[in-house]
DRENDO-1510 file (C-alpha; in Angstrom, 1 decimal, always signed):
<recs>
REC; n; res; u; v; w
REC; 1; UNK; +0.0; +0.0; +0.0 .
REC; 2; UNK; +1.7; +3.3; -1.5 .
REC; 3; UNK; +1.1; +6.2; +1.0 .
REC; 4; UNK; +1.3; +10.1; -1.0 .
REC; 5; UNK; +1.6; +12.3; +1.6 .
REC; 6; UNK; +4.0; +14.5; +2.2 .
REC; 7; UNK; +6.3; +14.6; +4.9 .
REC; 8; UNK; +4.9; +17.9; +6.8 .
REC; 9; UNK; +1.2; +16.1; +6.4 .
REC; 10; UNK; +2.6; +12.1; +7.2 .
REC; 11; UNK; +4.4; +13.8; +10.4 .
REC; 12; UNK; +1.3; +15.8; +10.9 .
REC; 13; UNK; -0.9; +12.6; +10.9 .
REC; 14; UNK; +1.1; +10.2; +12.8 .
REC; 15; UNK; +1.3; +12.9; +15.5 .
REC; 16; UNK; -2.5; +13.7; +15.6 .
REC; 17; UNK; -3.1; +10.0; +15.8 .
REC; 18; UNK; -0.6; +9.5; +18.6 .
REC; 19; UNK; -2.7; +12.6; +20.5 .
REC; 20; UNK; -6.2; +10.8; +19.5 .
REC; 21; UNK; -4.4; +7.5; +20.8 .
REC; 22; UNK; -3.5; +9.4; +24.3 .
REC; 23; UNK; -7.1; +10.9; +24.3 .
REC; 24; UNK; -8.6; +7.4; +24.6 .
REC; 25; UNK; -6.2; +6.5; +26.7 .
REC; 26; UNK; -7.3; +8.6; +29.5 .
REC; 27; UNK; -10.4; +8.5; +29.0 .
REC; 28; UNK; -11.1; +4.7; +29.2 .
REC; 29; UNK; -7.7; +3.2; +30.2 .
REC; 30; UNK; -8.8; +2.9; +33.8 .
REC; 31; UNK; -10.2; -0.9; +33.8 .
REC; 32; UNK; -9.6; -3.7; +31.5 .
REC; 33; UNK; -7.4; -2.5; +29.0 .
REC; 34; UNK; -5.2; -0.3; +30.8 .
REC; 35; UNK; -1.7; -2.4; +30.4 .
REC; 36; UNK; -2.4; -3.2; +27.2 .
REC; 37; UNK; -3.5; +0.7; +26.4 .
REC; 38; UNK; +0.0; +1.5; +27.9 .
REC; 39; UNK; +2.0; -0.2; +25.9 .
REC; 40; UNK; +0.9; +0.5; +22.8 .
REC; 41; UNK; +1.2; +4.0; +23.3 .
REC; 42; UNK; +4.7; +3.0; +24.8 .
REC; 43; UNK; +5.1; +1.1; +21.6 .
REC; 44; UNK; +4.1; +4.0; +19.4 .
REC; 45; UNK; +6.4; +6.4; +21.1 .
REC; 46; UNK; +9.8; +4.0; +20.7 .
REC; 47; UNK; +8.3; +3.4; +17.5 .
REC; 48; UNK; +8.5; +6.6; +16.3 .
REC; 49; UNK; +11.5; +8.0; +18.5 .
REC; 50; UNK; +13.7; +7.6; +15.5 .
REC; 51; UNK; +11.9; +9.4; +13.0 .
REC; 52; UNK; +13.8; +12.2; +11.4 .
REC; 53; UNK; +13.0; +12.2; +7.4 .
REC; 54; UNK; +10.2; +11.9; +4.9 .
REC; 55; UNK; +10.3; +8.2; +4.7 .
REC; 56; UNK; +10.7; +7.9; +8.3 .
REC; 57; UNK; +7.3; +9.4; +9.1 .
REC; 58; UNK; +5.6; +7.6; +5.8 .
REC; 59; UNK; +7.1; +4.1; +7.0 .
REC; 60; UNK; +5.4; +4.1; +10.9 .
REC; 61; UNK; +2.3; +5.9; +9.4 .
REC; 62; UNK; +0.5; +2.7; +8.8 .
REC; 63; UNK; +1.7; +1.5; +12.3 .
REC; 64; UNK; +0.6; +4.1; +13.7 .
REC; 65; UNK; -3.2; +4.1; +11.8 .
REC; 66; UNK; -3.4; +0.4; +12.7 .
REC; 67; UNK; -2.7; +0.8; +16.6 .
REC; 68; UNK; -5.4; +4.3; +16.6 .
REC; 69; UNK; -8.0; +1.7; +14.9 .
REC; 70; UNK; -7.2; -0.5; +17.9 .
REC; 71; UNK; -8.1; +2.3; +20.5 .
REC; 72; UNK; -11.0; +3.5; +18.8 .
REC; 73; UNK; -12.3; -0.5; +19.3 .
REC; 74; UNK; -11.3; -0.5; +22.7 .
REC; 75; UNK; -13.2; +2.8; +22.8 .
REC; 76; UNK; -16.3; +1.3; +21.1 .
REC; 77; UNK; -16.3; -1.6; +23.7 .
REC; 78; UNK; -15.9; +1.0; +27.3 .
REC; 79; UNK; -18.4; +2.5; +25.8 .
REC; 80; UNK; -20.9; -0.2; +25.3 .
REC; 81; UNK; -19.5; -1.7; +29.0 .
REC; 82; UNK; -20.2; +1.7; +30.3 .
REC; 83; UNK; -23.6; +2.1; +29.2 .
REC; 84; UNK; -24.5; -1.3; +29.1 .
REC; 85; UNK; -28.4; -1.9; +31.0 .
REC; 86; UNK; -29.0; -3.3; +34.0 .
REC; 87; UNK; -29.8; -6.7; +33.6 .
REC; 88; UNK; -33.6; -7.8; +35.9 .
REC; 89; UNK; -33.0; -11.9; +36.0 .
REC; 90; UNK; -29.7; -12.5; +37.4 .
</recs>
C-alpha cells in the first residue's frame, strides 16, 4: 500500500493520531485494557522516536493508523461496558 503524503502532512498525521491514541487512553484506560492501552502508546512512542525524514514518518504511518484503529475499538467496547443496562433476571 503506496502512502502520498507528504512529509509535513505524514508527520502531521502520525502525531495527531498519537494525540487521539492518548485521548482514549485517558479517557477509558482505567479498567480492562489499561496495560495493554500502555504499551501500545509506549510502543508507538519507541516506534516513532527515531523518525527524522520523509520516509521515516511515511514508514510508521501505517503502524501508527493500525494501533489508533485499535483504540478506537477498545473505545467502542468501554463505551458499550459503560452504558451497558441493568440486567432484571440474574
Amino acid at each position: 500500500m503506496s502512502l502520498n503524503i507528504s512529509f509535513p502532512d505524514a508527520e502531521k498525521r502520525v502525531y495527531t493520531l498519537i494525540s487521539k491514541c492518548r485521548r482514549i487512553y485517558h479517557i477509558y484506560g482505567g479498567c480492562d485494557y489499561h496495560d495493554e492501552m500502555h504499551w501500545q502508546l509506549q510502543g508507538l512512542e519507541s516506534h516513532i522516536a527515531d523518525c527524522v525524514t520523509e520516509k521515516d514518518y511515511e514508514g510508521v504511518l501505517e503502524d501508527v493508523e493500525t494501533t489508533f484503529r485499535w483504540f478506537k475499538y477498545i473505545e467502542k467496547i468501554r463505551v458499550l461496558q459503560e452504558n451497558l443496562p441493568p440486567s432484571l433476571f440474574c
